[in-house]
C-alpha positions as MATLAB code, in Angstrom:
seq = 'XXXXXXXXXXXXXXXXXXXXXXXXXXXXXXXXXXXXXXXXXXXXXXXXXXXXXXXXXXXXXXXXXXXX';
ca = [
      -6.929   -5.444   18.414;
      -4.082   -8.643   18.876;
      -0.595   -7.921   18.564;
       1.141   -9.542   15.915;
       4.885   -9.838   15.039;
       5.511  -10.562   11.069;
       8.766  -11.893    9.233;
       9.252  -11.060    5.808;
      12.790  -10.585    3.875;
      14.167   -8.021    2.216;
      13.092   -8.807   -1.342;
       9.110   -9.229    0.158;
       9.803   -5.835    2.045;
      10.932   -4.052   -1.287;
       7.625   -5.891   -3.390;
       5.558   -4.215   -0.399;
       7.753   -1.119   -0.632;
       6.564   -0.544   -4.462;
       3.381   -1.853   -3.790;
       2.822    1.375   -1.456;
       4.412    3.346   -4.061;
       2.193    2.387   -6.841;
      -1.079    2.717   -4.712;
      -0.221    6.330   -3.778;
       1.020    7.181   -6.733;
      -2.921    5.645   -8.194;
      -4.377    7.523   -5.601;
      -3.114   11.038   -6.020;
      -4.059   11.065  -10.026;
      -8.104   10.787   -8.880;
      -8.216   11.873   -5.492;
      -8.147   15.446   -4.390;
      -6.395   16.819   -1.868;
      -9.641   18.234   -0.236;
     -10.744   14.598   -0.467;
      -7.511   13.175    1.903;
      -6.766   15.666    4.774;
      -8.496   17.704    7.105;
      -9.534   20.719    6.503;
      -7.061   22.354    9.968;
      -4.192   20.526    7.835;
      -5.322   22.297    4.237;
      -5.262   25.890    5.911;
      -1.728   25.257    7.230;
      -0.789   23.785    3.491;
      -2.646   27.116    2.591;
      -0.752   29.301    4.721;
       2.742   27.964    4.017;
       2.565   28.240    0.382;
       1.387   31.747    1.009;
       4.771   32.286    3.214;
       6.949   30.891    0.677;
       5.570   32.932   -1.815;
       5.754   36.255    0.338;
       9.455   35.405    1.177;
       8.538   34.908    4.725;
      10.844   31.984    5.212;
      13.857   31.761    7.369;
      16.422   29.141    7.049;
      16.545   26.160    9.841;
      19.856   25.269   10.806;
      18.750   23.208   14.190;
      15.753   21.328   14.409;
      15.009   23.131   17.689;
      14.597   26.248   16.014;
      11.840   24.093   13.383;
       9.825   23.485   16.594;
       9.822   26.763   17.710;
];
């Protein structure tokens, strides 16, 4: 695929800005989850919520520790 470089101002950045915004926002009233991401990143979505809820959460104070 050719590199390109593009020039747009701030005003056309913002119209592509909401643009995006309106397209997800489309998107996530008929698409399912299930339908969007793989199923390795639904069992970690899974998993997490299941953590929260448990209480098994620890605060992250240093973004090392997030990585961890």
């Amino acid at each position: 695929m050719a590199e390109i470089t593009i020039q747009i101002s701030e005003e056309e950045l913002k119209g592509v800005m909401q643009a995006y915004q309106t397209l997800q926002n489309f998107l996530e009233k008929i698409t399912s989850p299930n339908e969007l991401y793989q199923a390795e990143f639904l069992e970690g979505l899974r998993e997490a919520q299941a953590e929260v809820q448990k209480s098994q959460t620890s605060e992250v104070k240093i973004f090392a520790d997030f990585v961890q």
